[in-house]
C-alpha positions as CSV (number, residue, x, y, z in Angstrom):
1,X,-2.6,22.2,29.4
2,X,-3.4,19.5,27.0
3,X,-5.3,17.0,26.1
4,X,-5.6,14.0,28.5
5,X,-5.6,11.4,25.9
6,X,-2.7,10.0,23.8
7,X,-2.1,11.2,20.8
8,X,-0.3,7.7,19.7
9,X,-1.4,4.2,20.4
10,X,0.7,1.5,19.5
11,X,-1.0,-1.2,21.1
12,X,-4.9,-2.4,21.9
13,X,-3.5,-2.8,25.3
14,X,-0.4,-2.2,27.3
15,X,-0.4,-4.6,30.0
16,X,-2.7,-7.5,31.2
17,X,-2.3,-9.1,34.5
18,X,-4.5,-10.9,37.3
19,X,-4.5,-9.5,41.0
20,X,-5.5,-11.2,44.2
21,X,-6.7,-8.7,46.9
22,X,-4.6,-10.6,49.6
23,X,-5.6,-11.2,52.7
24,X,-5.3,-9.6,56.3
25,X,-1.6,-10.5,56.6
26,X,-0.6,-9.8,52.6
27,X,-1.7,-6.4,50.1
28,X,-3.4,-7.1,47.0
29,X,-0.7,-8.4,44.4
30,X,-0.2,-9.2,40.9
31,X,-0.5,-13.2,40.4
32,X,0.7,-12.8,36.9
33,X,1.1,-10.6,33.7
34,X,1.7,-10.3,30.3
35,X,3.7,-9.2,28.8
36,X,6.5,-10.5,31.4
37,X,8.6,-8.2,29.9
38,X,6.7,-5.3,31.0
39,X,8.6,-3.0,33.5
40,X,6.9,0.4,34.6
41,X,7.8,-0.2,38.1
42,X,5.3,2.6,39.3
43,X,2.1,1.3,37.6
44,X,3.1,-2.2,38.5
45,X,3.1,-1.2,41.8
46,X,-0.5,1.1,41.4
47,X,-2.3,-1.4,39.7
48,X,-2.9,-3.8,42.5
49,X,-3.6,-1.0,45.1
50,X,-6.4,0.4,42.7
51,X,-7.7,-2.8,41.4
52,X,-9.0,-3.4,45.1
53,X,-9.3,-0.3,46.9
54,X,-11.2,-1.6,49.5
55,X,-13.5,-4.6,50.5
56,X,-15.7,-6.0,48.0
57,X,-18.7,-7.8,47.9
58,X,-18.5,-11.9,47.2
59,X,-21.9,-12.2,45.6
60,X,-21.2,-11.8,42.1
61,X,-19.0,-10.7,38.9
62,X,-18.4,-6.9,38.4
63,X,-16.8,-4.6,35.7
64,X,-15.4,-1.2,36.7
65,X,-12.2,0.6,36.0
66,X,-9.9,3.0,37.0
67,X,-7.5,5.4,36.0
68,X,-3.5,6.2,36.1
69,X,-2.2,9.6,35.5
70,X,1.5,9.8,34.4
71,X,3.9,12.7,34.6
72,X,3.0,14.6,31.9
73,X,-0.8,14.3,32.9
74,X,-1.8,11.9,30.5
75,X,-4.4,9.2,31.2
76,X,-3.9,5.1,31.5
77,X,-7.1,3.2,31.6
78,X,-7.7,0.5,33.7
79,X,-10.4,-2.0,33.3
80,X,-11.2,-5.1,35.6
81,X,-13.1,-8.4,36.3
82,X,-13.8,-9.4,39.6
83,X,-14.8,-12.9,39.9
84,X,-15.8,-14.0,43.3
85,X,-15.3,-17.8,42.4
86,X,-11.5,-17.0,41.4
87,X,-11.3,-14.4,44.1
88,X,-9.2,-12.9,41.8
89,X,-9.9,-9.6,39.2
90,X,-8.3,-9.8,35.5
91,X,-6.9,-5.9,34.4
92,X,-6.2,-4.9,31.1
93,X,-4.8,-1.3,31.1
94,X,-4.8,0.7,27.9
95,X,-4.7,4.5,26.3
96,X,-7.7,4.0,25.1
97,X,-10.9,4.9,26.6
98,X,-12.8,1.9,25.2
99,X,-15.0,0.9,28.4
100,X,-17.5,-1.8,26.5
101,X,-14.8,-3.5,24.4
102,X,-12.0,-4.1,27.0
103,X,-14.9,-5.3,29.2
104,X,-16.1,-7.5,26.3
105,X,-12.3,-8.6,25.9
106,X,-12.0,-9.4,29.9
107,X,-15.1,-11.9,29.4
108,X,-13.3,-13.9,26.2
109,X,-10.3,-13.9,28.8
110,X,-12.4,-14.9,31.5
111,X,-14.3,-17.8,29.1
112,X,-10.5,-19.1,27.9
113,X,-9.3,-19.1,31.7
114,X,-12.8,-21.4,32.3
115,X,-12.1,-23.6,29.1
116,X,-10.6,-26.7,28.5
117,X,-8.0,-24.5,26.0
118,X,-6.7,-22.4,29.4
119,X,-3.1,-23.1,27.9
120,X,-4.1,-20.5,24.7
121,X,-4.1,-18.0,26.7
122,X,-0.2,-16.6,26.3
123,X,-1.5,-17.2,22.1
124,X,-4.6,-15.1,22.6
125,X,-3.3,-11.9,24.5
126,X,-0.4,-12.2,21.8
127,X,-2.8,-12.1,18.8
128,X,-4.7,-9.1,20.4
129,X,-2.0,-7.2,21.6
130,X,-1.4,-5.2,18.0
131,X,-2.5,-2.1,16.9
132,X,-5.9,-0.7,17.4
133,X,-7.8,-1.1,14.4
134,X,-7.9,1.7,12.1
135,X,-11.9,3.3,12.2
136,X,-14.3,1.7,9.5
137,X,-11.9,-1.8,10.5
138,X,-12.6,-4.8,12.5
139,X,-10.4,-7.2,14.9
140,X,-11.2,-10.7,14.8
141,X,-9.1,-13.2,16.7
142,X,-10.5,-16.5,17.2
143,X,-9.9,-19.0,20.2
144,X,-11.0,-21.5,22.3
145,X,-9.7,-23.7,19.5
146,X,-11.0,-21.9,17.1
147,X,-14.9,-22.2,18.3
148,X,-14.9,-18.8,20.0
149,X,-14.1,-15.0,18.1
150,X,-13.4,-12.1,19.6
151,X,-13.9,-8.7,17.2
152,X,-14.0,-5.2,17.8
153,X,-14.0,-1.9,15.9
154,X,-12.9,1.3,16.8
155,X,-15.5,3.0,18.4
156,X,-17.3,5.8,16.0
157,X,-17.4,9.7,16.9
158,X,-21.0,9.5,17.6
159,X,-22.6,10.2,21.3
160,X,-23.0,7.6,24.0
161,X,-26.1,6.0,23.4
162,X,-28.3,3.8,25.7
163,X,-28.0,0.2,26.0
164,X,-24.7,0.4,24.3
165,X,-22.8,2.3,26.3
166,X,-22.6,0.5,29.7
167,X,-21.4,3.1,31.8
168,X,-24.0,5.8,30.6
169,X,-27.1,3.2,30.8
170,X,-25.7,2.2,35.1
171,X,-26.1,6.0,35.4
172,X,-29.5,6.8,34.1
173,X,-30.9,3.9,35.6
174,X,-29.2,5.0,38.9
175,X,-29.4,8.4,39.2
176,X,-32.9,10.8,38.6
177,X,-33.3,14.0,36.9
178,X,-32.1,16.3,39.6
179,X,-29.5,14.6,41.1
180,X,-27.7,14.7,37.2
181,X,-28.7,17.8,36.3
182,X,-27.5,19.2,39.6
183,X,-24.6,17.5,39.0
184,X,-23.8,18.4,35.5
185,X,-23.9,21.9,36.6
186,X,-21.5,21.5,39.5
187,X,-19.2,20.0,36.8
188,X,-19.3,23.5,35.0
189,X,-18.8,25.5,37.9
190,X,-15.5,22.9,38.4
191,X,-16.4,22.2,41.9
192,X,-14.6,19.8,44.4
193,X,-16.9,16.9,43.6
194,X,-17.5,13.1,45.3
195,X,-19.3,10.2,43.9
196,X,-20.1,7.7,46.6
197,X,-21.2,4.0,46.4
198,X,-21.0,0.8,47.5
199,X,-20.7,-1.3,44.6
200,X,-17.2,-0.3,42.7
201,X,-18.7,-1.2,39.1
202,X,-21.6,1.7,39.7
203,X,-19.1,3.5,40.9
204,X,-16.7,4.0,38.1
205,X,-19.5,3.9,35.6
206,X,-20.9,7.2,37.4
207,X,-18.0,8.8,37.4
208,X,-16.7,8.4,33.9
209,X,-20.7,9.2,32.4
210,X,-20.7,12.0,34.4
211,X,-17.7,13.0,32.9
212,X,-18.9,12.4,29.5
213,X,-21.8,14.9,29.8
214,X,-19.5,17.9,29.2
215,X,-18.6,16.9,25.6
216,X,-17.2,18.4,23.7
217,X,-15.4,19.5,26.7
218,X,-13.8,17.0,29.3
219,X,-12.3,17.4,33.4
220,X,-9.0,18.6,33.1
221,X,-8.5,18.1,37.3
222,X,-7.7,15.5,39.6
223,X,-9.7,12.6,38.4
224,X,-10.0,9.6,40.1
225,X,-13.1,6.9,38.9
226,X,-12.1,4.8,42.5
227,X,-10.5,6.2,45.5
228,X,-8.4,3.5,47.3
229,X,-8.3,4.0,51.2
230,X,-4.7,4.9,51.0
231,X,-5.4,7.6,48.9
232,X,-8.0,9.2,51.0
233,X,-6.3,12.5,51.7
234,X,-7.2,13.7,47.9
235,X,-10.4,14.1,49.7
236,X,-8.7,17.5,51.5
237,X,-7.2,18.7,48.4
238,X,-8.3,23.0,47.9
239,X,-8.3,22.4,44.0
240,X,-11.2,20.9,41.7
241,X,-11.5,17.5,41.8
242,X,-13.7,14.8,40.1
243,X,-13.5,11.5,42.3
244,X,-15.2,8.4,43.0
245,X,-14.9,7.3,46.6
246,X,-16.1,3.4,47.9
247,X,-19.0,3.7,50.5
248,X,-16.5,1.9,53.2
249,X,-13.8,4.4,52.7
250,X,-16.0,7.7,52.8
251,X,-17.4,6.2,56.2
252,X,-13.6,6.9,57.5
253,X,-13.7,10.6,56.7
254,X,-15.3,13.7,58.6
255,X,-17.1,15.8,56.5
256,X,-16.0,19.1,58.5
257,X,-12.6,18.2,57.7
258,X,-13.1,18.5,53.7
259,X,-15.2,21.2,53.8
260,X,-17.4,22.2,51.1
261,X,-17.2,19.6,48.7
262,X,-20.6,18.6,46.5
263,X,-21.3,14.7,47.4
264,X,-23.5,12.1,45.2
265,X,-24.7,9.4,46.9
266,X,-25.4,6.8,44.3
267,X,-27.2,4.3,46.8
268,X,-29.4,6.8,48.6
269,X,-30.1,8.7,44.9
270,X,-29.0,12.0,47.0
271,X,-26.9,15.3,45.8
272,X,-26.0,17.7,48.2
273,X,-24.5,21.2,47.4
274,X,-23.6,23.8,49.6
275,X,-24.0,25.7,46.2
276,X,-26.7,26.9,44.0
277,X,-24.7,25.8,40.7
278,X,-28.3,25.1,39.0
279,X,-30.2,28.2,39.3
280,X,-27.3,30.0,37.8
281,X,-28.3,28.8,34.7
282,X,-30.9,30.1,32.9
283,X,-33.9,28.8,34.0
284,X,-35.7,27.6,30.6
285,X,-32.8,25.6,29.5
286,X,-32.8,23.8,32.8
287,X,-36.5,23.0,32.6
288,X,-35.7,21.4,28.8
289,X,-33.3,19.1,30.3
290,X,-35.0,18.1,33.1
291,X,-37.9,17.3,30.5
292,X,-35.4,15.5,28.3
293,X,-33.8,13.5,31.2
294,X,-37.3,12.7,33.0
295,X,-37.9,9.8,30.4
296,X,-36.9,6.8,31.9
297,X,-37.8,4.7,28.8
298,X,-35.1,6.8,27.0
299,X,-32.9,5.2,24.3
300,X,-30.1,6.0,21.8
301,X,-28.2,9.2,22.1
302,X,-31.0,10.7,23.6
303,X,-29.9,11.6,27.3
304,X,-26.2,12.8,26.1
305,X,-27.9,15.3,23.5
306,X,-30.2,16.1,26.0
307,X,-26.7,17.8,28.2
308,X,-25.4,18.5,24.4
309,X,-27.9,20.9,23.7
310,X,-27.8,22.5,27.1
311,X,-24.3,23.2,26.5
312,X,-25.3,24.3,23.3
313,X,-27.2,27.0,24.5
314,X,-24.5,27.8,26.8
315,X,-21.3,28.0,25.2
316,X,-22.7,27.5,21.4
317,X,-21.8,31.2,20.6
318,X,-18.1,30.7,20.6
319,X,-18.4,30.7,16.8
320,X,-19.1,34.4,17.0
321,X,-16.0,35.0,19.3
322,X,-13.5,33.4,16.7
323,X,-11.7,36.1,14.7
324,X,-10.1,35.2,11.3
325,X,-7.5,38.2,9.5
326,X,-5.5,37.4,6.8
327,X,-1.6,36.7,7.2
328,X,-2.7,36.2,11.2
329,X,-3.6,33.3,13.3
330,X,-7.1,32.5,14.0
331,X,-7.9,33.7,17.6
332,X,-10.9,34.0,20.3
333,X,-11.5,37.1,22.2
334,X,-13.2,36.7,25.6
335,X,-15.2,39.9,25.4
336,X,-17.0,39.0,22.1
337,X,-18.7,35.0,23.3
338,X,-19.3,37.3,26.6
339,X,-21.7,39.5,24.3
340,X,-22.9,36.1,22.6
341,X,-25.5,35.7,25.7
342,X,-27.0,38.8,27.1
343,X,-28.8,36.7,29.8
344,X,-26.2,34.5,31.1
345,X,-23.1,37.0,30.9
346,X,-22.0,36.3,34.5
347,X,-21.7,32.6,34.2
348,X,-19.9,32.9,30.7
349,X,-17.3,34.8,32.5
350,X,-17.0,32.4,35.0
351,X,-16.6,29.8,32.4
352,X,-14.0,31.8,30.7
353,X,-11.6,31.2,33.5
354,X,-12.5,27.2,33.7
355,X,-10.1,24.9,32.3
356,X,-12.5,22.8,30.8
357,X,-13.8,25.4,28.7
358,X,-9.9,26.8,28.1
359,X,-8.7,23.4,27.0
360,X,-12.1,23.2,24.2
361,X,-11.1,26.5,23.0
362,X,-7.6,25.7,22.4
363,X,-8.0,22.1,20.9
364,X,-10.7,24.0,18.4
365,X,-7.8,26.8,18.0
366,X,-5.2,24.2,16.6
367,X,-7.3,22.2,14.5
368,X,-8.7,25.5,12.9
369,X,-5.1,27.3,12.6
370,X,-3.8,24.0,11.6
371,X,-5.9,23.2,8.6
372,X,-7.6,20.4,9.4
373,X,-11.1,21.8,10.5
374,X,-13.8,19.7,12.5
375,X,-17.2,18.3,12.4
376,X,-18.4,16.7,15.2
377,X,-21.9,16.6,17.1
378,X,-21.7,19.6,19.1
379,X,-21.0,21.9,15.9
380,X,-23.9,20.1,14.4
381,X,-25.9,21.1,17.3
382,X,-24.8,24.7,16.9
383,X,-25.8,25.1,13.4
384,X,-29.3,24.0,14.5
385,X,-29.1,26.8,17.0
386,X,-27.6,28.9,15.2
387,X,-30.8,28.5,11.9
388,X,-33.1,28.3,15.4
389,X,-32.7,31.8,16.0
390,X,-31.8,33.1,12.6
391,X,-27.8,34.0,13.2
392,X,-26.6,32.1,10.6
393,X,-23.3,32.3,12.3
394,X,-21.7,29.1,11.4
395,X,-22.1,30.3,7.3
396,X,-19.7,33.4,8.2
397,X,-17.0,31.6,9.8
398,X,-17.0,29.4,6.5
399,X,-17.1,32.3,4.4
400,X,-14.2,33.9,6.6
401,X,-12.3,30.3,6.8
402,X,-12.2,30.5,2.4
403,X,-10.8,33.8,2.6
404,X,-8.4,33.1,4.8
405,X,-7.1,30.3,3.6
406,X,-6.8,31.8,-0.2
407,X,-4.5,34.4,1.4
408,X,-2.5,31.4,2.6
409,X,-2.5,29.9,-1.1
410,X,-1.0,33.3,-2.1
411,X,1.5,33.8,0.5
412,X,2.8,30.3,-0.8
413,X,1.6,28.1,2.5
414,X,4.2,30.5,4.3
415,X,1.3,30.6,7.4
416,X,1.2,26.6,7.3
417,X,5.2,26.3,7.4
418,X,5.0,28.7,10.5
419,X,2.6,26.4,12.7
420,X,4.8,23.9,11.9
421,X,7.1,25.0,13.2
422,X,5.3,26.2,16.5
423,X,4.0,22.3,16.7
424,X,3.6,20.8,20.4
425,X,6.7,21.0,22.3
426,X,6.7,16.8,22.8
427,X,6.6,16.6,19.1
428,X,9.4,18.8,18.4
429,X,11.2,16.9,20.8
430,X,10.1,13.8,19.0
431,X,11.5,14.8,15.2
432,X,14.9,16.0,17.1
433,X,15.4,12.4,18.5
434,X,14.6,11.1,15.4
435,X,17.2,13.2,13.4
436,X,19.6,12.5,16.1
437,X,19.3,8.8,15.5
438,X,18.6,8.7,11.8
439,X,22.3,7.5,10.8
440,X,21.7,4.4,13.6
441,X,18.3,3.3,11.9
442,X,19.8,3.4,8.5
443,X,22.7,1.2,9.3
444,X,20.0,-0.7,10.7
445,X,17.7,-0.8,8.3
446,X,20.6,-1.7,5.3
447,X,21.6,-4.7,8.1
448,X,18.1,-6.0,8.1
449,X,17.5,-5.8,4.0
450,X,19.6,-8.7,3.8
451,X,17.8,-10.6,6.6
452,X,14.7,-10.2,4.9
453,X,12.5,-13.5,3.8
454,X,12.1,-13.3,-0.3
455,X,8.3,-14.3,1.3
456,X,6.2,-12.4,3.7
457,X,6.7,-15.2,7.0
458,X,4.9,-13.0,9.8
459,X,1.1,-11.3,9.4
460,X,0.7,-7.5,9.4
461,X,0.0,-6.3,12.9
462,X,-1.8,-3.1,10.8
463,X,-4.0,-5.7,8.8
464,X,-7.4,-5.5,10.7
465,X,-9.8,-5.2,8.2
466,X,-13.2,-7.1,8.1
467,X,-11.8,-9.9,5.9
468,X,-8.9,-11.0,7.9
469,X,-8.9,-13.0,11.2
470,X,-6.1,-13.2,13.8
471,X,-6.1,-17.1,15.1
472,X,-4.5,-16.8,18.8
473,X,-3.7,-20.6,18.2
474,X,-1.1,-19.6,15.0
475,X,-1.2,-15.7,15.8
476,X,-1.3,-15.3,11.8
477,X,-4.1,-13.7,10.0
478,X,-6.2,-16.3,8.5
479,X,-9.1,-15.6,5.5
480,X,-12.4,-15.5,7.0
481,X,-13.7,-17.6,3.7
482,X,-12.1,-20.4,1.2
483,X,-10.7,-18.6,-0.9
484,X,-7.7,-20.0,-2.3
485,X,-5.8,-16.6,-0.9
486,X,-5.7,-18.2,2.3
487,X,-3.0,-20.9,1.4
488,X,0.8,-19.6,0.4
489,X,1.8,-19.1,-3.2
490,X,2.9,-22.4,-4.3
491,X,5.4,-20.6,-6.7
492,X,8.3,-19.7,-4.2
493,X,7.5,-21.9,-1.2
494,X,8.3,-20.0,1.9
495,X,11.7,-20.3,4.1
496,X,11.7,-23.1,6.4
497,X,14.1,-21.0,9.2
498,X,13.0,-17.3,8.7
499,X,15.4,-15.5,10.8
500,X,13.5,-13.8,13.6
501,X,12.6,-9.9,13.2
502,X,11.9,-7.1,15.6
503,X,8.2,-6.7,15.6
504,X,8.1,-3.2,16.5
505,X,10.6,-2.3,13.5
506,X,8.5,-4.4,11.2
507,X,5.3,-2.7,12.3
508,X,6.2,0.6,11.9
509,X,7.5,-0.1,8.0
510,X,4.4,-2.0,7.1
511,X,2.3,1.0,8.4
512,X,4.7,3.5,6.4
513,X,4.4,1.7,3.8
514,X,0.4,1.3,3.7
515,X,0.5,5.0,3.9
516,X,2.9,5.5,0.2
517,X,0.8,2.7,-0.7
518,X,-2.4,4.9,-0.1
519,X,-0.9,7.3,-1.9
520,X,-0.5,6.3,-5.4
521,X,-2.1,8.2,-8.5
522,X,-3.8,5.3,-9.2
523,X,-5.6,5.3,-5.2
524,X,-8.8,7.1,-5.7
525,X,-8.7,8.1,-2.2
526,X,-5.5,10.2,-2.6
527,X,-5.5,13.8,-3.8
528,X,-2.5,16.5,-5.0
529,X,-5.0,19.4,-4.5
530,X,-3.3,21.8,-1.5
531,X,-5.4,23.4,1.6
532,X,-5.3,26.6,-0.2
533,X,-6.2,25.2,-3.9
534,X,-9.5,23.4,-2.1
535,X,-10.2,26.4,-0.4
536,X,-10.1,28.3,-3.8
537,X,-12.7,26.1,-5.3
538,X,-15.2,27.0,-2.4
539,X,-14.5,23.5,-0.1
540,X,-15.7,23.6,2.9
541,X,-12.4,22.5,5.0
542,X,-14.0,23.5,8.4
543,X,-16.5,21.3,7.8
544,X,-19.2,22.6,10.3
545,X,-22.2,20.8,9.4
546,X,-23.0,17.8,8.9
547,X,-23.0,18.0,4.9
548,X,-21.5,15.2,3.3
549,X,-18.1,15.6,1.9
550,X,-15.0,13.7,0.4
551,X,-12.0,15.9,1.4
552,X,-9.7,14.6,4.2
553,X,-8.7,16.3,7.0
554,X,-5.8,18.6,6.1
555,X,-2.4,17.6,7.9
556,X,0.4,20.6,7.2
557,X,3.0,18.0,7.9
558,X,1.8,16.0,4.6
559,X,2.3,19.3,2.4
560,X,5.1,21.5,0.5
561,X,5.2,24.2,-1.9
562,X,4.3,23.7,-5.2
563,X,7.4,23.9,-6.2
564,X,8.2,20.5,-4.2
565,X,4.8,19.0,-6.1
566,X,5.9,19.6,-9.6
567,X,8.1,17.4,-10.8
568,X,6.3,13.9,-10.8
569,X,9.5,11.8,-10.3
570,X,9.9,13.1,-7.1
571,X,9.6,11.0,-4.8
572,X,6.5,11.0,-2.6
573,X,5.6,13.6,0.6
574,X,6.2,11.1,3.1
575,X,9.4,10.1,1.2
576,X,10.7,13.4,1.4
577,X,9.8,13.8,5.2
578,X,11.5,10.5,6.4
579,X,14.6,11.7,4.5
580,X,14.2,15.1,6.3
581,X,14.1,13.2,9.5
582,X,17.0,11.3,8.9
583,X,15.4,7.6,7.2
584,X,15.8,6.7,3.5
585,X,13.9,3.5,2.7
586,X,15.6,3.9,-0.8
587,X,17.6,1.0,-0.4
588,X,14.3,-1.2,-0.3
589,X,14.0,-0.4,-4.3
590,X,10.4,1.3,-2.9
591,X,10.5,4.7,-4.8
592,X,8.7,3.1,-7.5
593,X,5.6,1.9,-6.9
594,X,3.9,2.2,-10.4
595,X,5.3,-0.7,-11.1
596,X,4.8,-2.7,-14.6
597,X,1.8,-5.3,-14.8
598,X,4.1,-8.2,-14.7
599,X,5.4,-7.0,-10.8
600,X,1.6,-6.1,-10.3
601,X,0.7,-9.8,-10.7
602,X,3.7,-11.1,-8.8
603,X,3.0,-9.3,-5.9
604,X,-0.5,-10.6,-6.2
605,X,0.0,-14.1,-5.7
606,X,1.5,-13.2,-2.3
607,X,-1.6,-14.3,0.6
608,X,-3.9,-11.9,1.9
609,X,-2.6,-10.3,5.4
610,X,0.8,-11.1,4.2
611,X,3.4,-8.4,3.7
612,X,6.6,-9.2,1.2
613,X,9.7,-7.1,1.1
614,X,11.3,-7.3,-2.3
């Protein structure tokens, strides 16, 4: 059991394509897609099935989405425009869960498709189809010749907020405060739940909020935002399940054939439970969320910290379960959170055995026994508990954290090297392959050294930053003022016949070599200082308030012994890792990158966006 979400993203999105839903002689089908050279024959085959599950309505333009689960139970994202004019829905499927700007995205499509320009198309999708930007970064890619943008940035840690959030806001305005907190509690319990409605966008936007109202945790069972009629049988399944069913295909299904299943009728503003999920809870932290989430005029984050804080109350004393011995790994014991709440000890044993609560425990687990720590709004939400009622139990897992991670500092980061080692099976698997074909990529890599332009001639995929600008009509970054950075160096005029490179190669340097880049003694961002040295100077590396603070998350794979940190001429720790891998970028002349002056300002008269290889 894992996370559902990628760990990796390479692209923004995977696959775009537009689907007819056929008629009564033909299935729904894909009309066309890009990239053409895209083969997963299974979601090829999925996409046009889920994209039109059943009938739909021919009155106006709707956003919903779906969701693909592959074999190692990881999630594909599915989002979609359905245009009744067209008759026809665009899909642009994605890892990433980024409802409002892959909706945002399907409307620039939908506005070039309407245009005059309809022939950029092929030119936009290609400009967009990089990486996602990196957090704090924007994407700007301009179209419609050049009188339209399109910009995005990645979506911030903070909570679901109202208007923003699109699928959140069509649930509060849909649903009232029983119905969600009824159904918020049925999600704890990990009931077999079904959504039902007629329109598919109110649908899948009731399905995925609901969903996000047990952050930090998430569903970890069959999931399923739309339900096409082929697919009914899911409905008979004995295990959890979390699934949003069309109002024309729940009409085809007995309900004493499923059995006891909790149903949410979205239209009729209706939940009906053959259990009594809510008054298992305790009683005075229902009524505060039913006072928080009877305010209809509510805005911001305010309805998803209403359910934070009811989880809060619920599951907040985990902190007190954690236990932290020096030389050991940091571990949870189930009897100790069951003491953290004398009067809701039942239903914290019940949620012991839950997945959802298993999977938040072990995701907090590794980031703790890794090093890296966490802040997010839930732990925020627990100190304020926590100084509420005078526990002050988030201080002592610091103070325990500092003392066990000194121990690590003199045990010379023997602990760290051991969770290395332990890492997630996939990426052991990962680093194997790569060793195994480390002698192919350096042949590969000396082969392509001499194909290399003395110029940068093709933009950084990695270069999203808010002074850059993809143009679909050039795919090339172009300077979002006049600066005289825009234009090539007039010094070494560029090669008129680059010889074509392979973009994914090129990608992956140029974000390699950002990251030695980032980590030059002169980058003010960069630090030598281990995990254990911080922890010595009284850091707070678990970072579980909200203080500010300037260390970065701690990544064992990024650190070595001392011993490996002492001799400055070394070169750096990603330099040392690649070689351990089986890649040496040697033979790019890159070990050096404190340069003198002179190759300072050489490199500087290269354009912004552009990357050289010297």
């Amino acid at each position: 059991m894992g996370s559902r979400l990628r760990d990796t993203v390479r692209f923004l999105f995977e696959l775009f394509c537009e689907v007819s839903p056929g008629d009564h002689v033909r299935d729904p089908y894909i009309v066309r897609k890009y990239p053409d050279a895209y083969k997963n024959e299974e979601e090829l085959k999925n996409i046009p099935k889920f994209t039109f599950p059943c009938q739909f309505e021919n009155t106006y333009v709707q956003h919903y989405s779906f969701v693909l689960t592959s074999v190692d139970s990881k999630y594909t994202f599915c989002f979609c425009r359905y245009d009744p004019k067209a008759n026809t829905a665009l899909v642009l499927m994605s890892h990433l869960p980024w409802h409002d700007i892959f909706y945002k995205l399907l409307n620039c499509i939908a506005n070039l498709l309407n245009s005059s320009e309809r022939g950029e198309l092929t030119s936009f999708l290609e400009a967009c189809r990089i990486r996602p930007p990196m957090p704090g970064h924007t994407l700007k890619v301009t179209y419609n010749a050049g009188h339209n943008v399109f910009s995005c940035q990645s979506p911030d840690n903070k909570l679901p907020s109202i208007p923003e959030n699109c699928n959140l806001t069509e649930y509060f305005s849909a649903m009232d405060t029983k119905c969600m907190a009824g159904l918020w509690a049925a999600l704890l319990h990990e009931r077999r739940i079904a959504i039902v409605a007629s329109k598919p966008s109110r649908l899948s936007a009731c399905v995925q909020a609901a969903n996000a109202t047990l952050f930090p945790m998430s569903w970890q069972h069959i999931f399923i935002p739309i339900l096409p009629k082929h697919l009914v049988d899911y409905l008979l399944a004995p295990m959890p399940f979390l699934i949003g069913v069309p109002r024309c295909v729940m009409e085809t299904v007995r309900m004493s054939e499923i059995g006891d299943v909790v149903v949410l009728d979205v239209d009729a503003n209706e939940l009906r439970s053959p259990f009594h999920d809510l008054e298992s809870l305790p009683q005075d932290m229902v009524a505060s969320l039913k006072k928080a989430l009877s305010d209809k005029n509510a805005l911001g984050d305010a309805v998803s910290r209403a359910f934070l804080r009811a989880l809060v109350c619920l599951i907040g004393g985990y902190r007190d379960a954690i236990r932290i011995e020096k030389g050991q790994q940091i571990t949870f014991k189930a009897d100790a959170f069951v003491r953290t709440r004398k009067n809701m000890q039942p239903f914290l044993r019940k949620i012991l055995q839950s997945q959802i609560f298993q999977q938040f425990i072990d995701e907090r687990l590794e980031l703790l026994n890794s090093g890296r720590g966490f802040n997010d709004e839930f732990e925020v939400e627990c100190n304020h508990y926590a100084e509420k009622l005078s526990t002050g139990s988030g201080q002592r897992l610091k103070q325990q954290y500092r003392d066990w991670a000194k121990t690590v500092k003199k045990e010379g980061g023997a602990f760290f090297k051991n969770v290395k080692d332990k890492a997630n099976p996939a990426v052991q698997s990962a680093v194997k392959t790569v060793r195994q074909g480390g002698k192919n990529m350096k042949s590969a890599v000396r082969g392509l050294k001499n194909k290399m332009p003395k110029t940068g001639s093709r933009p950084s995929s990695i270069n999203t930053t808010d002074d850059s600008r993809l143009s679909c009509g050039s795919a090339t970054p172009v300077s979002s003022d006049s600066s005289s950075d825009s234009t090539p160096s007039r010094d070494i005029p560029p090669r008129e016949n680059a010889p074509s490179l392979p973009l994914d190669l090129l990608t992956e340097m140029e974000f390699l070599l950002n990251k030695r880049r980032d980590s030059l003694p002169g980058n003010t961002h960069n630090s030598d200082i281990s995990l254990a040295d911080r922890a010595s100077c009284g850091s707070d590396l678990i970072k579980l308030d909200d203080s500010p603070t300037n260390l970065e998350d701690f990544d064992p794979l990024k650190y070595r012994d001392k011993s490996d940190r002492s001799d400055p001429i070394k070169p750096s720790t990603d330099s040392a890792l690649l070689h351990e891998y089986g890649l040496d970028f040697s033979q790019f002349g890159l070990s050096d990158f404190s340069a003198s002056s002179s190759a300072q300002q050489e490199s500087s008269a290269v354009p912004k966006g552009w990357t050289t290889f010297n």
